[in-house]
C-alpha positions as CSV (number, residue, x, y, z in Angstrom):
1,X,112.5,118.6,152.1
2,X,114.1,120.6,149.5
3,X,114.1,124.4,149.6
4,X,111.1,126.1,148.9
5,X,111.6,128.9,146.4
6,X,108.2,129.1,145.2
7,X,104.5,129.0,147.3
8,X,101.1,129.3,145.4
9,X,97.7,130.3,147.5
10,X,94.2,129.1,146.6
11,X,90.9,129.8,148.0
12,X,87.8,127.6,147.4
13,X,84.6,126.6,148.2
14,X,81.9,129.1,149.7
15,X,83.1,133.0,151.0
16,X,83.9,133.1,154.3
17,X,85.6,136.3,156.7
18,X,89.1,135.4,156.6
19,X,89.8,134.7,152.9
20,X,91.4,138.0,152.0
21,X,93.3,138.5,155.3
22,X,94.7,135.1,155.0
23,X,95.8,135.6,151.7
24,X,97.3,139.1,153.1
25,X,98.7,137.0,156.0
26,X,100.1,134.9,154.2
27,X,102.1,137.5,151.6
28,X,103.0,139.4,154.8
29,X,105.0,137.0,156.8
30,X,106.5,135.7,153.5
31,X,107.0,139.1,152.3
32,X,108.5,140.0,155.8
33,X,110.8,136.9,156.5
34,X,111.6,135.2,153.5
35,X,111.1,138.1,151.0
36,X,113.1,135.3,148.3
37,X,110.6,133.1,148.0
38,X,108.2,133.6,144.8
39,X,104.7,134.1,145.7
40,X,102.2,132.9,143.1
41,X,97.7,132.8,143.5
42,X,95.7,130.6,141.6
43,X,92.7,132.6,140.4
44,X,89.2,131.0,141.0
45,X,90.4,128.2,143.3
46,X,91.4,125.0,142.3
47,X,89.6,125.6,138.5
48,X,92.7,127.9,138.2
49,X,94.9,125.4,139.1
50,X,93.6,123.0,136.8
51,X,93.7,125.6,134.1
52,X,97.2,127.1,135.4
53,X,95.4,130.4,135.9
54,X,97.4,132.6,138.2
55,X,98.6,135.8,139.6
56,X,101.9,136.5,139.8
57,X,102.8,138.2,143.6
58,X,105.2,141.5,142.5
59,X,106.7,143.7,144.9
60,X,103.8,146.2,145.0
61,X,101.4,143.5,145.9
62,X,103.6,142.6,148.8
63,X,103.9,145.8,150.0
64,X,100.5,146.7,150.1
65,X,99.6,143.3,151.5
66,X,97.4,144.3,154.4
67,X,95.1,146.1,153.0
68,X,93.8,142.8,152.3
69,X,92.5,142.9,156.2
70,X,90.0,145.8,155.4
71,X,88.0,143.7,153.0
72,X,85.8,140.7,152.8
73,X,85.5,138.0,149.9
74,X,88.4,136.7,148.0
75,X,90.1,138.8,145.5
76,X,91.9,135.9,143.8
77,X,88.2,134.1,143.4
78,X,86.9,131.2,144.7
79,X,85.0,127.4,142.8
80,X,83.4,124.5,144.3
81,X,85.6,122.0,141.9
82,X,86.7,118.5,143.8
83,X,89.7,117.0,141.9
84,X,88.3,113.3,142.6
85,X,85.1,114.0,140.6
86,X,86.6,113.2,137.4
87,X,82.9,113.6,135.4
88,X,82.0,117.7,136.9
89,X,85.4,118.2,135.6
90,X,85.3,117.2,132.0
91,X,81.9,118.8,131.9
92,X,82.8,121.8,133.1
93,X,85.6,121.7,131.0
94,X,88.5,122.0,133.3
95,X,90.2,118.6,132.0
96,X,89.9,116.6,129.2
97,X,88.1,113.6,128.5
98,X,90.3,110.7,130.1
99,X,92.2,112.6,131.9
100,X,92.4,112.7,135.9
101,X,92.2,116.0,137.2
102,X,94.3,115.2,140.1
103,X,97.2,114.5,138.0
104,X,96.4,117.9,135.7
105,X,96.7,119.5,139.1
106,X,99.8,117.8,140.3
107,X,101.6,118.5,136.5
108,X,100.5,122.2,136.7
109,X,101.9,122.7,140.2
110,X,105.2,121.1,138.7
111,X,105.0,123.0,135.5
112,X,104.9,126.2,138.1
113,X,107.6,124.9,140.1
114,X,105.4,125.1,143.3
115,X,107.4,123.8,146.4
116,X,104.0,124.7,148.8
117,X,100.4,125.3,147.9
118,X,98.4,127.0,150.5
119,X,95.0,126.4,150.7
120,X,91.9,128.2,152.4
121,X,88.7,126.1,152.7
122,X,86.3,124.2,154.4
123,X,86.1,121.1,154.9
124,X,85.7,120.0,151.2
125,X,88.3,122.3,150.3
126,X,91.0,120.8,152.2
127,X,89.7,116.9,151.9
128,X,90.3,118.3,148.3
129,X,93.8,119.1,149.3
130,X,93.9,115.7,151.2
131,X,93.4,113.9,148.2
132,X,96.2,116.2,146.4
133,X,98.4,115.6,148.8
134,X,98.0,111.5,148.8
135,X,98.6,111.6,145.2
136,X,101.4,113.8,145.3
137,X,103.0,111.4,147.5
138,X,102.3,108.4,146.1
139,X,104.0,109.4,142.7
140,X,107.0,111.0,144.4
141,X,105.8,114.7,143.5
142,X,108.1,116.6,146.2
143,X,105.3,119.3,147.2
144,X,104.2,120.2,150.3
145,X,100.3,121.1,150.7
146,X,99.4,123.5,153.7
147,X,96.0,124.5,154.4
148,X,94.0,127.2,156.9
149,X,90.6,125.9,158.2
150,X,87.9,128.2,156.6
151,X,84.2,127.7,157.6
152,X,81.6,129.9,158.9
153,X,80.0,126.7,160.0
154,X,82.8,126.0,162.3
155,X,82.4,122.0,162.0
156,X,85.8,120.8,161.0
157,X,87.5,117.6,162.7
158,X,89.8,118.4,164.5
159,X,89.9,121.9,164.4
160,X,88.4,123.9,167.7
161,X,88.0,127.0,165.7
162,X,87.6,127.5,162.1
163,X,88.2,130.8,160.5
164,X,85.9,133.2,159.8
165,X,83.2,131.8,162.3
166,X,83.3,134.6,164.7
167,X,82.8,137.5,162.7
168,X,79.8,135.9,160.5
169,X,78.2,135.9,164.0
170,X,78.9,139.6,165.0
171,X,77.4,139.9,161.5
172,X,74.4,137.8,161.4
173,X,73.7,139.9,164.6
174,X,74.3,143.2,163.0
175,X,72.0,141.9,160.0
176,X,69.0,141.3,162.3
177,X,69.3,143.9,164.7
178,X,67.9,145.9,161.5
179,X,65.4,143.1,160.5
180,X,63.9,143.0,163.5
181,X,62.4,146.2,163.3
182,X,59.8,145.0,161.2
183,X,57.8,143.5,163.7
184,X,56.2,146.6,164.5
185,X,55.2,146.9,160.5
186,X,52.5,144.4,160.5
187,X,50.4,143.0,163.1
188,X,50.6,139.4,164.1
189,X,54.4,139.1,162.7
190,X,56.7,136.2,162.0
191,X,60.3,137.1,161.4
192,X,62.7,134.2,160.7
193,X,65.9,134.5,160.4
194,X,67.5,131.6,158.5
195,X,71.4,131.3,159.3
196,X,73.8,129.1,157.4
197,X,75.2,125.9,159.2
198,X,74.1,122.6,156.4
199,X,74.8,120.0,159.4
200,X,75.9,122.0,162.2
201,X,74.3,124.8,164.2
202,X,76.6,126.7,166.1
203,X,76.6,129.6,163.5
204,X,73.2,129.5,164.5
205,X,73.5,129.7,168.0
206,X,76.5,131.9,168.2
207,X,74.9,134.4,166.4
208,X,71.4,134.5,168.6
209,X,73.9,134.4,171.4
210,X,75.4,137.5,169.9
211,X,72.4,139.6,168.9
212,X,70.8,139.0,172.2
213,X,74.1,140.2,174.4
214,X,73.7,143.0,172.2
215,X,70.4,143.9,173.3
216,X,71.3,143.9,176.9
217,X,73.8,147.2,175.6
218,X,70.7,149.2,174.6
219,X,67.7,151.2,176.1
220,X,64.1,151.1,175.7
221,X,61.3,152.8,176.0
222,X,58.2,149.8,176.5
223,X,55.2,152.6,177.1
224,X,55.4,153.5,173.6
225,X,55.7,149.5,172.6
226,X,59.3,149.8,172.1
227,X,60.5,146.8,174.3
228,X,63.3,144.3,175.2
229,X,61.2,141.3,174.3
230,X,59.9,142.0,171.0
231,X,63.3,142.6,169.3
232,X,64.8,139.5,171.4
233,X,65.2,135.8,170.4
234,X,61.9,133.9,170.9
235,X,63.2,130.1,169.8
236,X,66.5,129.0,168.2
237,X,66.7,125.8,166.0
238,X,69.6,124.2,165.1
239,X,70.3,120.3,163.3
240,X,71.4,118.5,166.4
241,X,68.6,119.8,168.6
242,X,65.1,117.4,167.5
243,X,62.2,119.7,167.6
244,X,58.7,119.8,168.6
245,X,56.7,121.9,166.4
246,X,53.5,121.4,168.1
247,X,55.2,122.0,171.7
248,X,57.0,124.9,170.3
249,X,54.1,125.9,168.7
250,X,52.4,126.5,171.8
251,X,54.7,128.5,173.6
252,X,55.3,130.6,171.2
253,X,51.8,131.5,170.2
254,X,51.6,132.6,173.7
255,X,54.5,134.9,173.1
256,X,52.9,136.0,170.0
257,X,49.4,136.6,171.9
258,X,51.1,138.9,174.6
259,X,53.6,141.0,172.2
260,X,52.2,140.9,168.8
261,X,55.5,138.8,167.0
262,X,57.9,136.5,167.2
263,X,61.5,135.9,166.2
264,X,63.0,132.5,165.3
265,X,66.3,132.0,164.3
266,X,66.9,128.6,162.5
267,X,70.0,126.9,161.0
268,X,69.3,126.5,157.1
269,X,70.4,122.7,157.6
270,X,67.6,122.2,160.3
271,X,64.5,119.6,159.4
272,X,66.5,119.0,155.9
273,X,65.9,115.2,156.1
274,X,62.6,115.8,156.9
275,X,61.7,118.2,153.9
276,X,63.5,116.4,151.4
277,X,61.9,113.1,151.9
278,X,58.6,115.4,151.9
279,X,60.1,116.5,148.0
280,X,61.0,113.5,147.2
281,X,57.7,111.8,148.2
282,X,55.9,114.2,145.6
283,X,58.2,112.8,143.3
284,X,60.3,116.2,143.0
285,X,64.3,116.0,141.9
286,X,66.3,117.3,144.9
287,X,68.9,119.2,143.7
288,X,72.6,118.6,144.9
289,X,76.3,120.1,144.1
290,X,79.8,118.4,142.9
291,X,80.2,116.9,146.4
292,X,76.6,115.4,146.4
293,X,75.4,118.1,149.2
294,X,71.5,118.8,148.6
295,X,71.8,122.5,147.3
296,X,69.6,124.1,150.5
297,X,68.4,127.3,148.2
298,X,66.8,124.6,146.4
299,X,65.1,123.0,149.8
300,X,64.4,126.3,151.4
301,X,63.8,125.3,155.5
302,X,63.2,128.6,156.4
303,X,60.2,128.6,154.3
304,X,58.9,125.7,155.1
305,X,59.2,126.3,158.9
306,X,57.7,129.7,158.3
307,X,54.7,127.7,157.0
308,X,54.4,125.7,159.6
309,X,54.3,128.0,162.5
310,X,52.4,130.8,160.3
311,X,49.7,128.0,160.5
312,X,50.0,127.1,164.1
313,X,50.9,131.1,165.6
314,X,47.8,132.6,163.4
315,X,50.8,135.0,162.2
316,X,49.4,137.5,159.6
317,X,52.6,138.3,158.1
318,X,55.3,135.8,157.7
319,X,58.9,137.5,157.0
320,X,61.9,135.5,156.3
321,X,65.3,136.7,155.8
322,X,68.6,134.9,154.9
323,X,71.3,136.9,156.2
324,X,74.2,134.0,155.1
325,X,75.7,136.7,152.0
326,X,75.7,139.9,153.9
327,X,77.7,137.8,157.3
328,X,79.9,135.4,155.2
329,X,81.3,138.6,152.8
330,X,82.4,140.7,155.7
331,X,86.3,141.5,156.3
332,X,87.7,139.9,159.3
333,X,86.8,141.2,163.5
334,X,89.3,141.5,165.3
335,X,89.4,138.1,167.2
336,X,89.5,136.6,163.8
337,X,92.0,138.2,162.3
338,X,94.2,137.3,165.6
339,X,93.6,133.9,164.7
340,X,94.1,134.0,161.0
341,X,97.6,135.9,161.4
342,X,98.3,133.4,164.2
343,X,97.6,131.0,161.4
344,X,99.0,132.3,159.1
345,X,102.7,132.1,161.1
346,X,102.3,128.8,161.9
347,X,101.5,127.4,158.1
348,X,104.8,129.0,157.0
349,X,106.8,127.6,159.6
350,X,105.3,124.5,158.5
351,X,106.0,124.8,154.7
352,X,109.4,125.2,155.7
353,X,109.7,122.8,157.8
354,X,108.1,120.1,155.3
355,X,105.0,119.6,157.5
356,X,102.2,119.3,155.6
357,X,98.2,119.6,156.9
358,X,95.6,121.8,158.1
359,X,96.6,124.5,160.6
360,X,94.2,124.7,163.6
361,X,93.9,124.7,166.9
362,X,93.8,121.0,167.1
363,X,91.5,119.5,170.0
364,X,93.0,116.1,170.4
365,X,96.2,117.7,171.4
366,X,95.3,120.1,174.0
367,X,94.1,122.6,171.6
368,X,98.1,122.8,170.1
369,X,98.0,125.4,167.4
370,X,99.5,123.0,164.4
371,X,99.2,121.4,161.3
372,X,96.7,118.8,161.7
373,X,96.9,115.7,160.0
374,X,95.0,115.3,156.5
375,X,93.3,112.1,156.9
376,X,92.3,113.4,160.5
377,X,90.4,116.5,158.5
378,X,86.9,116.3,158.1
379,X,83.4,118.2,158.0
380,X,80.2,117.9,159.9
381,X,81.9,118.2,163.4
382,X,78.3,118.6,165.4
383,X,77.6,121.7,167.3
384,X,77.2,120.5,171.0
385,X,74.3,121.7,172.3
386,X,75.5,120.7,175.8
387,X,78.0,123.6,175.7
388,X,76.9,125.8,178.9
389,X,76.3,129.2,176.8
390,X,73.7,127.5,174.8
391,X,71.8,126.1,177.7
392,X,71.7,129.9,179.7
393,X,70.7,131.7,176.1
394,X,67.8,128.5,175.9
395,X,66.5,129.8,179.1
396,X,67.1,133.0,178.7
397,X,64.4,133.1,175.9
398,X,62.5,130.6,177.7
399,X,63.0,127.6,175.5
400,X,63.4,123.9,176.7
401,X,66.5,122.0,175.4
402,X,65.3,119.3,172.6
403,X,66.9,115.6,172.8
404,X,70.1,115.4,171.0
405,X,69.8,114.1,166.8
406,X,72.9,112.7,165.6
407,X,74.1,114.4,162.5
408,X,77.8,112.9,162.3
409,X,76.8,111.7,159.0
């Protein structure tokens, strides 16, 4: 490995709660330790690094890196661009017909005189970076990639914990324990609260878990109707879990009949299949993104769960709320930014060490916090539903455990 004398950071995909503090994580333990090293950012993710769009990393910047940890989104922008999808790129004009935008990336990195890029994604993100990576390799291209495991989903192969995941729960939380109070607006009410998670529902759960802990912290006053059990979690659905609407149903209209509402908290991937074979049946185009994902906003499960137990709870009001932009903006907890700075470290010990890969806590190795392999890196990890907490937050609420759906795919 030669010397590095130059990094470059990039953030893609979809916002998540770590984004600015790893990019201030990262400028601070360069800034700090190896204050020689050039520090450049990419603007708008890997569209700027096709288009050799960048910001240059002066001393000021470096200096006044951690402010960085007070804020949420990604000052140095963020795309949803996949270098192996040669067609999206020519149409959105980010390389020219003919050209193969892995090797526009590759030449602009060089024409930079990048020695490291850093990036911060998900799991498309950093396959992105996987396929960077192979082709640097393969034509000799002496760059190291290093990426940090971003995902409010939490479903990344191998990593135990993805960045950001923990705060968009406190969030989500903190977003309903607001929401909620509308149950008392309307008689008969139907709040659901539709989380993000496309294949994997621990967002989901984690954040129930969360808002109803937080419950347990408050007082209340039941003679004038203001009571534990209408601001708690009534049902919680989630990919992996299969479930029973009629069976649900029931219970829950007798929850309904006693206290005047219910709450559901659903994953937004939840019954997906199901409602886009529905679409499709009718002979309606399902909309999808670069990486062939079906674009959920487009599918909309937590309306079309709302109208099915609307129907079956003789709700009057049905109110959903989406509260996936308010918890994936948010600047970084605490626990998470312990992880991302722990993260952080480790990726620039590994850039200078030549290692290249995703730095997680990796759970085929005893949870070892290193840089995981990038052919080992991949999405729709499963959220087990096995997992103790999940089964004492189930009957907490009073909710049976559905069979287990496989959703590796």
């Amino acid at each position: 490995m030669k010397e590095v004398k130059k990094v470059a950071i990039l953030t893609a995909g979809g916002l998540a709660p770590c984004l600015s503090s790893a990019i201030g994580g990262l400028i601070e333990r360069y800034s700090k330790d190896h204050p020689e090293i050039e520090i450049i950012c990419y603007t708008g993710g890997y569209k700027g690094l096709l288009l050799g769009e960048s910001i240059a990393v002066t001393p000021e910047i470096r200096e006044k890196a951690t402010v960085l940890y007070k804020h949420g989104g990604s000052p140095i922008g963020n795309s949803r661009v996949k270098l192996t999808n040669v067609k999206d790129c020519e149409k959105r004009g980010l390389v020219k017909p003919g050209e193969n935008p892995l090797e526009v990336a590759a030449s602009q990195l060089v024409k930079d005189g990048v020695d490291v890029l850093h990036t911060i994604g998900g799991d498309d993100t950093n396959t992105t970076a996987a396929d960077l990576a192979a082709y640097l390799a393969e034509n000799d291209y002496e760059l190291i990639v290093v990426g940090l495991p971003k995902t409010i989903d939490n479903d990344v192969y191998p990593i135990k914990q993805s960045l950001g995941a923990w705060t968009a729960a406190e969030e989500g939380a903190k977003y309903f324990a607001n929401v909620v109070a509308e149950h008392n607006a309307n008689p008969r009410m139907l709040i659901i609260h539709e989380v993000m998670g496309r294949n994997c529902g621990w967002l989901t759960a984690e954040t129930a878990k969360v808002y109803h802990e937080k419950l347990e912290e408050l007082d209340f006053l039941p003679q004038v109707g203001l009571s534990k059990v209408r601001k708690d979690v009534h049902a919680v659905f989630v990919p992996e879990m299969a479930i029973d609407i009629q069976a649900e149903a029931a219970r829950l209209k007798k929850v309904m009949d006693d206290v005047d509402n219910v709450n559901i908290f659903i994953s937004e991937g939840a019954g997906v299949e199901e409602i886009v074979a529905e679409m499709e049946a009718a002979g309606e185009v399902v909309p999808r993104d670069a990486f062939g994902h079906v674009k959920l906003d487009a599918v909309n499960p937590g309306a079309w769960f709302g109208k099915q137990f609307a129907k079956l709870l003789n709700a009057e009001k049905v109110l959903i709320q989406k509260s996936g932009y308010f918890s994936r903006a948010a600047a970084s907890n605490e626990a998470d930014l312990n992880l991302i700075l722990a993260c952080c470290d480790k990726a620039v010990e590994c850039a200078l060490a030549g290692i290249g890969g995703v730095i997680g806590e990796d759970e085929d190795k005893n949870d070892e916090l290193r840089a995981c392999e990038f052919p080992r890196i991949a999405g729709g990890k499963p959220f087990d539903i096995d997992a103790p907490w999940f089964g004492e937050l189930l009957a907490d609420i009073g909710q049976a455990k559905g069979s287990k759906v496989d959703v590796s795919h």
